[in-house]
N, C-alpha and C positions, 0 to 999 in steps of 0.2 A: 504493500500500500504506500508505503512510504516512497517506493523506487516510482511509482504513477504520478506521487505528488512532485515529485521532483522533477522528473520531466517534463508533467504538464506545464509546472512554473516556469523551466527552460523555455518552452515553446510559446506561453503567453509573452513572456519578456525578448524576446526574439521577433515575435508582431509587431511588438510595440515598440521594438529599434529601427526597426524595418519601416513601419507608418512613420516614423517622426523624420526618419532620414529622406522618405518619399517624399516631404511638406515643401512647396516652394513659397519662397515669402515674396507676397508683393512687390513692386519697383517702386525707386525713387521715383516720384510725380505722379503717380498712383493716385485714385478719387477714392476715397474713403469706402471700403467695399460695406455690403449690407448697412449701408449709411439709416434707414427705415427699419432695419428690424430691432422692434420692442422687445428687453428684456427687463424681469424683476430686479427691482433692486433690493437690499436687505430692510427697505423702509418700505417696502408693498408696493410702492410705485414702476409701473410702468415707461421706463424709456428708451427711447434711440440713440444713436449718433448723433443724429443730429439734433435730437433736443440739447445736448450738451453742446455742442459745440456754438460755440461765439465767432463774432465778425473777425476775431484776431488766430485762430484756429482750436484745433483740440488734440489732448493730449491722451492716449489710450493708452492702459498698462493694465499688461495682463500679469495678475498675479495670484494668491492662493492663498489658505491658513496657515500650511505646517512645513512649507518647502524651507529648509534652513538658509537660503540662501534669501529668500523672502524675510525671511524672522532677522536675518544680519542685518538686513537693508532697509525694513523700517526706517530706524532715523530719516533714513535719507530719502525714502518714498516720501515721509512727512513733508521732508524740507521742499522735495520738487513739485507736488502739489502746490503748498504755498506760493511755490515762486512762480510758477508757471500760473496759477491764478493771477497772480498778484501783475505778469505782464498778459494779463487779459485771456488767457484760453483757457477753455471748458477743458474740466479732466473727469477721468469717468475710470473705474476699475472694474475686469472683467475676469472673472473664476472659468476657467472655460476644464476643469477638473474633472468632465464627466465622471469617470471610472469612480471617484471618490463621493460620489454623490449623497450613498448612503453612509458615508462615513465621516472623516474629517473635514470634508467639503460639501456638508450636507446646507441648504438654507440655513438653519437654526445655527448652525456652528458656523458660518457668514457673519451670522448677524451678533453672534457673538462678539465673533472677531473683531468685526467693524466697531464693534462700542468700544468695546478693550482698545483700542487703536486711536480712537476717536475720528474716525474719517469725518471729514467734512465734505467727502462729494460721493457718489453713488457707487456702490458695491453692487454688480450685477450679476446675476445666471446666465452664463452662457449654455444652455441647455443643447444638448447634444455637440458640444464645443463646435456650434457652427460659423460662430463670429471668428473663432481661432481658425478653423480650417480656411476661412474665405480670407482672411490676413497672412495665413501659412506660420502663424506662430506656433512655435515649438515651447519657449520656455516660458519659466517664470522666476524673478520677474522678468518685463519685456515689454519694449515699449515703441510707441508708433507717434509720431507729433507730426502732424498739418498743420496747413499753414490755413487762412483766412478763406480760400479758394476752395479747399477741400481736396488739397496736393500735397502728399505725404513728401515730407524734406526731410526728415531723422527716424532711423530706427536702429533697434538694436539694444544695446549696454545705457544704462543709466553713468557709469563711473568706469574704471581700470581695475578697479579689485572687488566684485563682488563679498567678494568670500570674507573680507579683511577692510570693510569702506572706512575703517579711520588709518589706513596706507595708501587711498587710492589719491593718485596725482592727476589722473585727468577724468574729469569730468563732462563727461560727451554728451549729455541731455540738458544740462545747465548751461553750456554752449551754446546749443542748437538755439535756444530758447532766446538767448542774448542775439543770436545771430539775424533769428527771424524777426525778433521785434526791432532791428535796425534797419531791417531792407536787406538784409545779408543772407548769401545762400550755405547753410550748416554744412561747414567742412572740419571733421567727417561726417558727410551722409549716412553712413552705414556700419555698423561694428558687430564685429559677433557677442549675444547676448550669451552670457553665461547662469546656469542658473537648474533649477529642475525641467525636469520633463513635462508638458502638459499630460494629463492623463487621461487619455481618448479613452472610450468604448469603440471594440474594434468589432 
């Protein structure tokens, strides 16, 4: 029994190496995909894309409860909310965790989360991680910022050290952010996000 459960587990984790490396991520200047599809958020409300997003753009970050790399990065999830509000775009976080649904990424433990945390913008369901498939995101956390047009100009790494953000020296979302609200196009456009797996239902 034991020798079944081990395999099977090989074989499940093997799909799901396999799905994430098949994921292609959107392009730079990309239009906000599933910009209309309505997801819960942990305050019962109903939104979009684009209800959040502002004249000045929006800022998408996909991220989860228990990913430790999520849990390091706190802080600094905080601090780019704020900033990135604070130069004017909608930001919006999306659980795109299916597999975990009934578990540590269930609603209730969302919404936990979110208070623990104290989010001040919308904690969404990505239900059947459709938002993530249509974006090609793989990790979390992991982030996508448009511009005003609804033209993606940054994705990828929030920072240079995940794993360790009171080491990290460059700061590639706080950049973008500074870049776009000057008329400036974010260079780098594009980084590899480090961080957990999303975890599809395959």
């Amino acid at each position: 029994m034991n020798k079944f459960v081990t395999i099977f587990a090989a074989m499940v984790f093997t799909c799901s190496t396999w799905a994430q490396n098949n994921i292609t991520s959107i392009d730079i200047g990309a239009g906000i995909p599933m910009a209309d599809l309505r997801m819960k958020s942990v305050d019962k409300e109903e939104l979009s894309l684009n209800d959040v997003k502002t004249a000045s753009g929006l800022l998408v970050m996909f991220s989860c409860n228990t990913c430790p790399y999520v849990i390091k990065s706190q802080g600094r999830t905080k601090e780019m909310i704020a900033y990135a509000q604070k130069a004017g775009f909608g930001v919006i976080i999306v659980n795109s965790n299916e597999a975990q649904r009934d578990d540590d990424d269930s609603y209730k433990a969302m919404a936990k989360y979110a208070k623990t945390q104290d989010y001040k913008v919308p904690y969404m369901v990505d239900e059947g991680s459709r938002l993530a498939d249509a974006f090609g995101a793989t990790r979390t956390p992991e982030v996508f910022l448009f511009d005003g047009n609804g033209a993606l100009m940054y994705k990828g790494a929030m920072e240079d050290n995940p794993a360790n953000p009171s080491e990290s020296k460059q700061f590639f979302l706080k950049n973008a952010i500074d870049q776009l609200a000057t008329g400036l196009v974010p260079e780098p456009s594009s980084t590899k996000s480090i961080g957990c797996t999303i975890k599809r239902v395959l």
